[in-house]
C-alpha positions as CSV (number, residue, x, y, z in Angstrom):
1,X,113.2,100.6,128.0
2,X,112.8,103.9,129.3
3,X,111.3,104.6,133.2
4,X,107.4,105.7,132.5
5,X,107.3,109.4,133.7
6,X,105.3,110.6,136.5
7,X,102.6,113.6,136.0
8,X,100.3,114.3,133.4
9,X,102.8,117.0,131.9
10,X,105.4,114.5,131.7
11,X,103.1,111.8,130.5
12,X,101.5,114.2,128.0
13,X,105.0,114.7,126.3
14,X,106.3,110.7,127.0
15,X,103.1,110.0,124.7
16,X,104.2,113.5,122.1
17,X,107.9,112.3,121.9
18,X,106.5,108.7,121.0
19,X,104.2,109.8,118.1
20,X,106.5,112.8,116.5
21,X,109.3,109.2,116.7
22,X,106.3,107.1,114.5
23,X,106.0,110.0,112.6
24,X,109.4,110.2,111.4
25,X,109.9,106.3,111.0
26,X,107.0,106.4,108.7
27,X,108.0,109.7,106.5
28,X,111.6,108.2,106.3
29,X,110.4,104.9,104.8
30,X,107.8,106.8,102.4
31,X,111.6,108.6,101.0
32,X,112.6,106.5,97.7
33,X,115.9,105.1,98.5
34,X,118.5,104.3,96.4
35,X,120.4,101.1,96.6
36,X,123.9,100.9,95.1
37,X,125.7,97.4,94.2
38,X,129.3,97.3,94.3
39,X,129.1,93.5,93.6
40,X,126.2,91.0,93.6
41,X,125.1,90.8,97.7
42,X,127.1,93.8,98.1
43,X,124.3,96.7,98.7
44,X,125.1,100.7,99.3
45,X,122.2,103.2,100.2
46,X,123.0,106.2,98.8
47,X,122.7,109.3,101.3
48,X,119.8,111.6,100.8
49,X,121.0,114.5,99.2
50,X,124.1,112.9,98.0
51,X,125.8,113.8,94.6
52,X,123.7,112.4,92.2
53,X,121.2,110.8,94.1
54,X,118.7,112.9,91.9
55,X,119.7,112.1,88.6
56,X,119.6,108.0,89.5
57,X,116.0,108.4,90.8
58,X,114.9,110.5,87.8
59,X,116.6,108.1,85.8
60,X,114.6,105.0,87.4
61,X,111.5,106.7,87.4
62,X,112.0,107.1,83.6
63,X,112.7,103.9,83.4
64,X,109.5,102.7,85.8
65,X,107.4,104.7,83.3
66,X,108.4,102.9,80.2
67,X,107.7,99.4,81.5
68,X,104.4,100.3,82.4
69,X,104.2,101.7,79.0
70,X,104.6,98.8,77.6
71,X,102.8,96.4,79.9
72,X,99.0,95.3,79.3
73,X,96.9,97.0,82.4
74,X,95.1,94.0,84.5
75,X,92.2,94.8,82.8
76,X,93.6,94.8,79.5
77,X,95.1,91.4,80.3
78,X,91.8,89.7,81.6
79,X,90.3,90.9,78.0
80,X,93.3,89.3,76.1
81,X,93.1,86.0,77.8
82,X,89.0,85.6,77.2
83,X,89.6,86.4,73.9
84,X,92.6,84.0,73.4
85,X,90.3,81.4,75.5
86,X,87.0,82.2,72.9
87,X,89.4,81.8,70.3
88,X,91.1,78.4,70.7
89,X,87.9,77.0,71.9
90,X,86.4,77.5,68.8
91,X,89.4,75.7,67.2
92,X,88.9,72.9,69.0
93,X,85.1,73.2,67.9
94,X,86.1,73.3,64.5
95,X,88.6,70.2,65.1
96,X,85.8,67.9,66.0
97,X,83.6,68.4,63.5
């Protein structure tokens, strides 16, 4: 733990150097990483800026755009279940009588 400075300059930029350090922690884990696997359990980030690093996220974010392509949005969903739900409870309806 660092010693707690003494003045208000000095605690002015103890309290600066703590926030730009947030800051930075937050931005890096906004970044989009890239996580290699040399063998299952075996994880690699790949650098920032490293060779290729660019063409793997462009490929996954093609990739992330066709699965949501294809996927029902909730709202979509709810509306297929109420009418699957209308529908076989008018089967059973017509079952009884």
């Amino acid at each position: 733990m660092r010693e707690q400075p003494k003045g208000a300059v000095a605690r002015a930029t103890y309290v600066a150097e703590g926030v730009a350090t947030a800051m930075r922690r937050r931005q890096r884990d906004k970044e989009p990483r890239v996580l290699l696997y040399r063998r299952p359990g075996d994880p690699r980030v790949l650098a920032p800026g490293a060779k290729g690093q660019d063409a793997v996220l462009e490929a996954a974010e093609r990739m992330v755009v066709l699965v949501d392509e294809t996927l029902p949005t909730p709202r979509e969903a709810r509306r297929a279940q109420r009418r699957e739900a209308r529908a076989t409870a008018a089967e059973e309806a017509e079952a009884e009588e």
